[in-house]
C-alpha positions in Angstrom: 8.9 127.2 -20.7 10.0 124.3 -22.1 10.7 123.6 -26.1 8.9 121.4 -28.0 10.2 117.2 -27.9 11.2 118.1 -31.6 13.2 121.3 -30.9 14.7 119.6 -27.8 15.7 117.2 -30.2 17.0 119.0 -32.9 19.3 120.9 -29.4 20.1 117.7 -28.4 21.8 116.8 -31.8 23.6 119.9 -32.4 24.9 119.8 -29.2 26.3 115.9 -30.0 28.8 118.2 -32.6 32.2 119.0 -31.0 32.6 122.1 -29.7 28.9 123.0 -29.6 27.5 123.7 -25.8 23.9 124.4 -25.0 23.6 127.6 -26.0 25.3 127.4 -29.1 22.8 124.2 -29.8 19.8 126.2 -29.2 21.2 129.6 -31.0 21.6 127.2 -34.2 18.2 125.1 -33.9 16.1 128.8 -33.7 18.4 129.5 -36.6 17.7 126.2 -38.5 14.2 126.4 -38.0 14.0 130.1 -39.3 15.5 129.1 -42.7 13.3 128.5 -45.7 13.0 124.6 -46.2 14.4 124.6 -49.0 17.6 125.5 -47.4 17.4 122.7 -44.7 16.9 120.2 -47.2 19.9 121.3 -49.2 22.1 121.1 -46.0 20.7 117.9 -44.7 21.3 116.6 -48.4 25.1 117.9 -48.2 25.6 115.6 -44.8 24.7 112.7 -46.5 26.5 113.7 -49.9 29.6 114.1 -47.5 29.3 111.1 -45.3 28.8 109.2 -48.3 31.5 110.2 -50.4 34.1 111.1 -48.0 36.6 108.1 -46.5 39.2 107.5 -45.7 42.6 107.0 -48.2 43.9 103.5 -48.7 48.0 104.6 -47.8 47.6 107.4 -45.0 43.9 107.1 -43.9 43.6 111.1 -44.6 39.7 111.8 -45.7 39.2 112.2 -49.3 36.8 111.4 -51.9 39.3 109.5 -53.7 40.7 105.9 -53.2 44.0 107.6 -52.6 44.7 111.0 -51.3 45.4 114.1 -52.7 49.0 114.0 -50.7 49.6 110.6 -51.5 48.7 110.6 -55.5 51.4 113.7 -55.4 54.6 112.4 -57.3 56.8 115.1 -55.7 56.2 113.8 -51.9 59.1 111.9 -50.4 56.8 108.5 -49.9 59.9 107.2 -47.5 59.2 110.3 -45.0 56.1 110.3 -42.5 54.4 113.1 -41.3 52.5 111.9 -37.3 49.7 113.9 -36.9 46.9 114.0 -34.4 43.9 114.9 -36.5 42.2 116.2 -40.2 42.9 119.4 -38.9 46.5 119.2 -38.3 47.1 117.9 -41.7 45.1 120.7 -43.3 47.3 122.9 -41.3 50.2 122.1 -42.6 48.8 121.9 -45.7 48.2 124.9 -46.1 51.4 126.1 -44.7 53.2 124.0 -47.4 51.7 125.6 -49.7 
């Protein structure tokens, strides 16, 4: 049997999310749809609240919600140093590691 066009959809997009395969998509849409609406609304309306007020920071392109980072705005960073990384999550790593 196949799913509805709007469940297929709703697959379709969670599959789009890294690390997400097929049945990992359709797990979550079952899940999704079993919640009270009230809940989807509230995480549909945190996408948009993040998308919208997440970017990126003016000196080191990390994501924040501030013109300038976090890191950067910290007056006890060595600004002449640079730290390479290869994604968010590798920052966040060390981050945390720092701390």
């Amino acid at each position: 049997m196949e799913p509805s066009a709007a469940l297929q959809s709703l697959i379709d997009a969670l599959r789009a999310l890294p690390g997400v395969g097929p049945k990992s998509a359709q797990r979550l849409a079952l899940y999704i749809l079993k919640r009270p609406e009230s809940e989807i609304e509230a995480l549909a309306q945190t996408l948009i609240d993040a998308k919208r007020q997440v970017g990126l920071c003016q000196v080191c392109y990390h994501l924040t919600a501030e013109p300038v980072c976090e890191i950067c705005r910290n007056p006890h960073r060595d600004d002449q140093t640079i730290c390479v990384v290869t994604d968010v999550r590798a920052v966040l790593s060390l981050e945390i590691s720092l701390r």
